[in-house]
C-alpha positions in Angstrom: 0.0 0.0 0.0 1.3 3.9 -1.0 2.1 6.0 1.9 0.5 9.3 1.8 1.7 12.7 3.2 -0.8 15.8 3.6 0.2 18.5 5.5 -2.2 21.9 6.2 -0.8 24.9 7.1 -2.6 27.8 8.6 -1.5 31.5 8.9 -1.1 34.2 8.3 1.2 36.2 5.0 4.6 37.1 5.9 5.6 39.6 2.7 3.3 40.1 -0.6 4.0 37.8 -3.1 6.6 38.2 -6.1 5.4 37.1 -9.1 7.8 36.3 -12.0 7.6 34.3 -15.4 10.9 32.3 -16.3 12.1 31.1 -19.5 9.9 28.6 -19.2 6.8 30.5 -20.0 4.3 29.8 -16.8 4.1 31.8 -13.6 5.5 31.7 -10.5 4.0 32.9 -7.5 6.3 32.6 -4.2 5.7 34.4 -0.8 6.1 33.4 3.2 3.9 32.3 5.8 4.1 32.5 9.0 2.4 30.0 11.3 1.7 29.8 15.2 1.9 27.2 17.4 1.4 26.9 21.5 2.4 23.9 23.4 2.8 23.2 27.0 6.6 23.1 28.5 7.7 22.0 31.7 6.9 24.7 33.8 3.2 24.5 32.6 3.6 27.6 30.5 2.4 28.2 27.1 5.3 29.7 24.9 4.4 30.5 21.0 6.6 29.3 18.6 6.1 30.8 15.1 7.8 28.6 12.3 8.0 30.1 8.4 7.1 28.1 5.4 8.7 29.6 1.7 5.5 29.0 -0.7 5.4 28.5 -4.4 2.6 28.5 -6.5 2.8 27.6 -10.7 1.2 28.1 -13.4 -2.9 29.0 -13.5 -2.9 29.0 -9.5 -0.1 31.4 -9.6 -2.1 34.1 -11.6 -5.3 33.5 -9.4 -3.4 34.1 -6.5 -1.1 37.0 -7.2 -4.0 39.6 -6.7 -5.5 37.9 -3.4 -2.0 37.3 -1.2 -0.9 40.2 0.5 1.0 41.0 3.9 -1.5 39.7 6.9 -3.7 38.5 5.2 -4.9 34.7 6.9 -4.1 31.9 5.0 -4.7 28.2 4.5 -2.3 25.7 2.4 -3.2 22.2 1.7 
């Protein structure tokens, strides 16, 4: 049986996204995210830890997207 990986990310835009079209012909879309997370340590306290994910989108998505991601603005990546 195949193994299979998914991973979601929510959070929030980092920078606005920079669009560029290589050689290639089709789009590129890339930006950051930044994403949250609380946990529990030893002492019973609650630090945040905020972790940053590079995202790149191609092609068709990449145009769709290049109006609607902006700095702050909440995200969600499947």
């Amino acid at each position: 049986m195949n193994q299979l990986n998914s991973l979601i990310l929510e959070g929030n835009v980092v920078n606005d996204c920079v669009i560029t079209e290589p050689k290639s012909g089709f789009m590129v879309c890339r930006f950051q995210m930044g994403v949250e997370r609380f946990y529990k340590n030893k002492e019973n306290e609650m630090p945040k830890e905020i972790s940053y994910f590079d995202i790149e989108c191609y092609g068709m998505m990449a145009e769709q997207l290049s109006s609607k991601i902006i700095k702050g603005r909440g995200i969600r990546v499947v």
